[in-house]
C-alpha positions in Angstrom: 15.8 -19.1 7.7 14.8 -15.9 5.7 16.7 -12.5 6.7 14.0 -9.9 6.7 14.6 -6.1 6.8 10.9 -4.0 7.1 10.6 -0.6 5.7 8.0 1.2 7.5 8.3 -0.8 10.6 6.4 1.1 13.2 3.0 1.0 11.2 0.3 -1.1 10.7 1.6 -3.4 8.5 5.3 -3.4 10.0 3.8 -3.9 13.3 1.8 -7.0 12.2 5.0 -8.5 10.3 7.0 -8.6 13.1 4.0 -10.3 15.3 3.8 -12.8 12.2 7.8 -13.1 12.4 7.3 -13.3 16.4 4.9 -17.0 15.6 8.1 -18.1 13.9 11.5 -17.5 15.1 12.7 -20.3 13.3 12.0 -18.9 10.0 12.7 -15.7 10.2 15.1 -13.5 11.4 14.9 -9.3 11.5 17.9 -7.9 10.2 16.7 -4.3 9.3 13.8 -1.8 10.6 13.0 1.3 9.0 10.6 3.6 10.5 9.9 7.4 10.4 9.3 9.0 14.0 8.0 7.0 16.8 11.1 6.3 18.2 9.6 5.1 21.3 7.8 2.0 19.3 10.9 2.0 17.1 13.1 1.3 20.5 10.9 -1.5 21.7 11.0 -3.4 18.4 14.8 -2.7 18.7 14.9 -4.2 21.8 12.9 -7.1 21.1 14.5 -8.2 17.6 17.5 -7.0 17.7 18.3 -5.9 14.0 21.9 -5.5 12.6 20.9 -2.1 10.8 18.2 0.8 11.8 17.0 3.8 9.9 14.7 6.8 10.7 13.4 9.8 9.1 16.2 12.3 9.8 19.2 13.1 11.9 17.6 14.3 14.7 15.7 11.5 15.1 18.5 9.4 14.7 20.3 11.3 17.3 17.1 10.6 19.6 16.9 7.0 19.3 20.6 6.7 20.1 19.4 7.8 23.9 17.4 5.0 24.0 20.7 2.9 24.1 23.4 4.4 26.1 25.5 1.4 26.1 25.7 1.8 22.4 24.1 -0.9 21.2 25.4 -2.5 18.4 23.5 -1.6 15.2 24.1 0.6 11.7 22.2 3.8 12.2 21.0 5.6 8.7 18.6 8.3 8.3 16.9 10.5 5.6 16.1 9.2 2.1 19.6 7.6 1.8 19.6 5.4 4.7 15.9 3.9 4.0 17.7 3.4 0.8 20.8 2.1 2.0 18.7 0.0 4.6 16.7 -1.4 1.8 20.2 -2.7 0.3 21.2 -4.4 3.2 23.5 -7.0 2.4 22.7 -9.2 4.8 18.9 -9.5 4.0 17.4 -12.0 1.2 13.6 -10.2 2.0 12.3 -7.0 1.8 9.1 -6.3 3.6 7.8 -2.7 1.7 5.7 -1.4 4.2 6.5 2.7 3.7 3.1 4.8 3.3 2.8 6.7 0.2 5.3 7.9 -2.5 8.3 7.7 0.1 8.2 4.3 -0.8 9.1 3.9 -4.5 13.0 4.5 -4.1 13.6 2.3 -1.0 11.0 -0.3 -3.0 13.4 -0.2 -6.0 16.6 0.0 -4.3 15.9 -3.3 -2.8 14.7 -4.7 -6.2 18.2 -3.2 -7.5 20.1 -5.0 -5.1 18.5 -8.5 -5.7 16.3 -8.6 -2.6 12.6 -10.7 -2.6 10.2 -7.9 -1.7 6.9 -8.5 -0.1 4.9 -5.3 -1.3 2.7 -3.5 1.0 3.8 0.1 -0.9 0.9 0.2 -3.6 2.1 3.6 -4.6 5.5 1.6 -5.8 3.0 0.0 -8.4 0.8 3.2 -9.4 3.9 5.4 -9.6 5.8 3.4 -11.4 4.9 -0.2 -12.0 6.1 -0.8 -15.4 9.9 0.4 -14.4 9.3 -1.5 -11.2 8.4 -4.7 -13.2 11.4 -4.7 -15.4 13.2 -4.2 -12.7 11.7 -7.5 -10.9 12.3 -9.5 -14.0 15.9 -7.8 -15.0 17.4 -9.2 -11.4 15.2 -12.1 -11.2 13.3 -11.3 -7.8 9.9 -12.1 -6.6 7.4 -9.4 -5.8 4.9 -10.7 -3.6 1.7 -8.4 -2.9 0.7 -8.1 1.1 -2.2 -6.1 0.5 -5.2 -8.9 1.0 -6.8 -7.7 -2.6 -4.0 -8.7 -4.6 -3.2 -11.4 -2.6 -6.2 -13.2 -3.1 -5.6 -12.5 -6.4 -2.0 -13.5 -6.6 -3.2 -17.0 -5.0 -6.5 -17.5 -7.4 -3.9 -17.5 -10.3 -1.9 -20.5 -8.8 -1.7 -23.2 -11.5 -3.4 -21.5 -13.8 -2.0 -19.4 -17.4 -2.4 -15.8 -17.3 -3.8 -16.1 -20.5 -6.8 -17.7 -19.4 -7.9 -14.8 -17.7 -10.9 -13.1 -18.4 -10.7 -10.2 -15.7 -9.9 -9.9 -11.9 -12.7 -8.8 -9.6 -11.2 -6.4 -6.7 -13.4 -6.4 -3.6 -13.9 -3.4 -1.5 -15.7 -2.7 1.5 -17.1 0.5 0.5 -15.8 2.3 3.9 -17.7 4.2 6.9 -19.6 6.1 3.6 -21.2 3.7 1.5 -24.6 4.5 2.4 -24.4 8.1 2.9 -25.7 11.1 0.6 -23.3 13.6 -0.5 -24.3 16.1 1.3 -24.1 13.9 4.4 -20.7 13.4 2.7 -20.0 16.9 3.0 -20.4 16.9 6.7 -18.0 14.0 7.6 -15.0 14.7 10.1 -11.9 13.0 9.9 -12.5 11.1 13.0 -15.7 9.8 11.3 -13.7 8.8 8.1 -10.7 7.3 10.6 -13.9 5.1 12.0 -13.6 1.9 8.9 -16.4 -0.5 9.7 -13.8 -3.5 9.2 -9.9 -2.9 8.7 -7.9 -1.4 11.0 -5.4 0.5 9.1 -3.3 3.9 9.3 -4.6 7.5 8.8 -3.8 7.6 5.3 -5.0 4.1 3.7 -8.2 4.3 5.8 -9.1 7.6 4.2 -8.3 6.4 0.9 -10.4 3.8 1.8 -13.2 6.1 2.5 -12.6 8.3 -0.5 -12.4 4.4 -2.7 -8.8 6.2 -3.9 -7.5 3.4 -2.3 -9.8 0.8 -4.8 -8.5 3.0 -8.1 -4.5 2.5 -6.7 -4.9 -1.2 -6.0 -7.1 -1.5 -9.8 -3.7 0.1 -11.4 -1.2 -1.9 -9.2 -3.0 -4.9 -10.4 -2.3 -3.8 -13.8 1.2 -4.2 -13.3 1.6 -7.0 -10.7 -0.2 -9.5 -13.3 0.4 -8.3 -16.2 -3.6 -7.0 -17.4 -5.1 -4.6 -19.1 -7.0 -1.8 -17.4 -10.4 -3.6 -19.0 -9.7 -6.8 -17.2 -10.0 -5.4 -14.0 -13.5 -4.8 -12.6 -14.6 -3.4 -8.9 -17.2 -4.7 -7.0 -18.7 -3.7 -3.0 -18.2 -6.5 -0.8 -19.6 -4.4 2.7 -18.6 -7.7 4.8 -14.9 -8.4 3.5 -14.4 -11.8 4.0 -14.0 -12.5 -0.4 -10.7 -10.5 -0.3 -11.1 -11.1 -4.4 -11.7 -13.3 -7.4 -10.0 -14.2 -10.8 -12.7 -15.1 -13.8 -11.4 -17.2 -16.2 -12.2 -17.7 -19.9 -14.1 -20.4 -19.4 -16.8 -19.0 -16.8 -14.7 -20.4 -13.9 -14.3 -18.0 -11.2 -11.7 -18.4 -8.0 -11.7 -17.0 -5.2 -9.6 -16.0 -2.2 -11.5 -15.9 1.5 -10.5 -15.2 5.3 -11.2 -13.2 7.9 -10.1 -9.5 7.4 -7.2 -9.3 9.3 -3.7 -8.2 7.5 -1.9 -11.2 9.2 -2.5 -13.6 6.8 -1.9 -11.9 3.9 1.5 -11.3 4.9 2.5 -14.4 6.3 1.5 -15.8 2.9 4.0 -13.2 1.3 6.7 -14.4 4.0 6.1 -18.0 3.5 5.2 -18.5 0.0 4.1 -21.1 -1.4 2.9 -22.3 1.7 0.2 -21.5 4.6 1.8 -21.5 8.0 -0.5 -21.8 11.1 -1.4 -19.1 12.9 -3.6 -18.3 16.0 -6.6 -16.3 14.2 -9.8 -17.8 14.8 -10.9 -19.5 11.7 -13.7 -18.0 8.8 -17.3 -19.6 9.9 -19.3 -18.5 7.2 -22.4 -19.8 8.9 -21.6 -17.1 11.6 -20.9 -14.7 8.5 -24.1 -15.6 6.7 -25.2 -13.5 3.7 -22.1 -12.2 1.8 -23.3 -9.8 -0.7 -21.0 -7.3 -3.6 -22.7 -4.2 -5.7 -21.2 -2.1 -7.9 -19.4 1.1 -6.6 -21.1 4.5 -7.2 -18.8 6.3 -9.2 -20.3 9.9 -8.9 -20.5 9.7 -5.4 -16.9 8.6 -5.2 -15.1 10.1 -7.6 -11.9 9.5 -6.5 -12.1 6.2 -7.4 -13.3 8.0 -10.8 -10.3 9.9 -11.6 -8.1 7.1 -10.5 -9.6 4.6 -13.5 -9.3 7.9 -15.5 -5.3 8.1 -14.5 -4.8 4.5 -15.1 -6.7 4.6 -19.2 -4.0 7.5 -19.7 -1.0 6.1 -18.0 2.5 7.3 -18.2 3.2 10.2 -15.2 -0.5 10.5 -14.8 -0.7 7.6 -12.1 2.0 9.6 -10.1 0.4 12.8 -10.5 -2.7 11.8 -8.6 -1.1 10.2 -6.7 0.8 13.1 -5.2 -2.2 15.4 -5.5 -4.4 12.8 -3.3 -1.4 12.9 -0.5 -1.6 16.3 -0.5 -5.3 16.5 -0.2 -5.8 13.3 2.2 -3.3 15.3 4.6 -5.0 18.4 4.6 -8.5 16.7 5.3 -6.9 15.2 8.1 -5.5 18.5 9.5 -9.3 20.0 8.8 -8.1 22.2 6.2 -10.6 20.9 4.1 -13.6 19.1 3.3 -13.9 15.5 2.5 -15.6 16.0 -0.7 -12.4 18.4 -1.3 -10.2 15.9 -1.7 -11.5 14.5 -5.1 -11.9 18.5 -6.3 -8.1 19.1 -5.1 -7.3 15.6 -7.6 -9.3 16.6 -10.4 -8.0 20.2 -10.5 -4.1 19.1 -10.5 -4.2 16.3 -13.3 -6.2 18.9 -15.2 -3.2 21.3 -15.0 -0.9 18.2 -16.4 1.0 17.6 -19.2 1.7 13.7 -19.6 4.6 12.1 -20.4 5.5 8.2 -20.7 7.7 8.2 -17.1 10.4 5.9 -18.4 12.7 6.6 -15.7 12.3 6.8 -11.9 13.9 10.0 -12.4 10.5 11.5 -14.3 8.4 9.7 -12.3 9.7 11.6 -9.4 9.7 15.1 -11.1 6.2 14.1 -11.8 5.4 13.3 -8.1 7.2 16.7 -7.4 4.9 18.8 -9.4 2.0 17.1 -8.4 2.7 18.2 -4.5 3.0 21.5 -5.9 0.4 22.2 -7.9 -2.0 20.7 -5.3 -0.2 22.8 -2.7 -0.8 26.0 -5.1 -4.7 24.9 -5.3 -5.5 24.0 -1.7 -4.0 28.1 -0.6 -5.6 29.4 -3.4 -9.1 27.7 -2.7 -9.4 26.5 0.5 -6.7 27.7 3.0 -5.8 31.3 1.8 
């Protein structure tokens, strides 16, 4: 039985690990949850898995959740940075599930990695932030780090059996979002409820705008990178509107695998979970007869050039990754809060890793500063051109 602690627990991805954990109580058992606010949803998970060890955002919350349980149920109760980092420690879990959104992630992520836990990695910002640091890591303490998002695990399961070396390039699918067939000046006019409104994933706030900006195609190209060991020119991005080839390895000799299933988050990370094998589940199997045409394009690149200054980031490398990182937080926030535009968010990007001054990032120390900055700068430029 694997001992399984999930960071980010009252998400999307958190919530579908523990209904995947739920199918199979005999193989796993929850030991930890992290989550940020909702300590309503946070109570019920409590209630129905019964972890040794919680934590939550900050004190307050902490002090909150406790009046969920007068009878003062018997679990560790952390908060703040330290206890999602403490959390992630937990001695008595073999499994991390890395399900934090954005840069909060990286620390917990590496803690676990420091303290010899298997991580099953839904944080992709881990990877763009700092995925060379995060790799060494890995291979330092002799962990696994197995990817939950469904792009690079398709990818992660085309490479079975087969050398790396033998590798031509990776092709990562994307849908193209609620956009793909607008003109930018329809572009200019989106909401953020229209944005929120993906044709085919049912995600958070912040990936699905990422996935309408194709930001979040540029992260996954440069946690590939890392994850499997490529170079930036090995790694091409093709439109797949229907999302059923989750993506493809091409291999030297014109060979090319690939990884399919119905788009739904599930199987992905019971793979991660259960690797190497494929435990049943109750989803509906594919029927590509009822699919029918499956069809890929390339991506437009001056229509979203997120996805642009992303591949840009990646070419340069070193704090670069982190800084638009950051900066796209920033901006992906304020869109949401209708601060500004959606064809903002790119300009917001562009203009902070413009202001930057690279360096290689060989510590998590840098790579934080770097992070840092980045929220600044893009702070300074969103008052100074958009909110005043």
């Amino acid at each position: 039985m694997k001992n399984v602690t999930i960071l980010g627990s009252t998400g999307s991805i958190g919530v579908n690990s523990l209904k995947v954990i739920e199918m199979y109580p005999e193989e796993y058992r929850v030991v930890g949850l992290g989550a940020g606010r909702n300590i309503e949803r946070l109570a019920r998970q409590i209630e129905r898995f019964h972890p040794h060890a919680v934590a939550v955002r900050d004190r307050e919350t902490a002090h909150r959740l406790r009046e969920y349980f007068p009878d003062k149920k018997n679990f560790l109760l952390l908060w703040g940075n330290e206890g999602l980092m403490e959390l992630a420690a937990f001695e008595e879990a073999d499994t991390v599930i890395s399900a934090v959104v954005g840069a909060a992630g990286l620390l917990p992520t590496f803690s676990a990695i420091q303290a010899g836990k298997n991580v099953a990695l839904a944080n992709k910002e881990t990877m763009v932030m700092a995925g060379e640091l995060v790799m060494a890591e890995a291979k330092r303490r002799d962990v696994l780090l197995l990817p939950i998002d469904s792009e690079h695990s398709a990818i992660f399961q085309s490479l079975q059996g087969h050398p790396i070396r033998d590798v031509r390039r990776v092709i990562l699918t994307a849908s193209g979002g609620p956009f793909r067939n607008l003109s930018l000046d329809q572009m200019a006019q989106v909401t953020p409820e229209d944005a929120l409104n993906h044709p085919n994933w049912l995600m958070g706030p912040k990936i699905t705008i990422d996935s309408a900006t194709l930001m979040n195609k540029g992260l996954e190209a440069i946690e590939a990178k890392w994850l499997f060991n490529l170079e930036m020119e090995q790694i091409h991005i093709l439109v797949h509107p229907q999302s059923i080839v989750h993506s493809m390895v091409e291999y030297r000799d014109g060979s090319t695998i690939a990884q399919l299933g119905v788009p739904d988050m599930k199987i992905p990370i019971a793979y991660a979970l259960s690797y190497p094998r494929h435990l049943e589940n109750t989803l509906l199997p594919l029927d590509l007869g009822s699919v029918g045409m499956l069809t890929f394009e390339e991506p437009d690149l001056d229509k979203f050039r997120c996805l642009s200054l992303a591949l840009e980031a990646a070419s340069v490398g070193g704090t670069l990754p982190a800084v638009l990182n950051g900066a796209n937080e920033l901006a992906v926030s304020a869109f949401l809060a209708k601060k500004i535009g959606f064809l903002a968010i790119p300009d917001v990007i562009e203009r902070t890793i413009e202001k930057h001054t690279c360096s290689p990032g060989e510590s998590i120390e840098q790579v934080m500063e770097a992070d840092a900055w980045a929220r600044k700068t893009a702070k300074a430029i969103l008052t100074e051109r958009y909110v005043g």
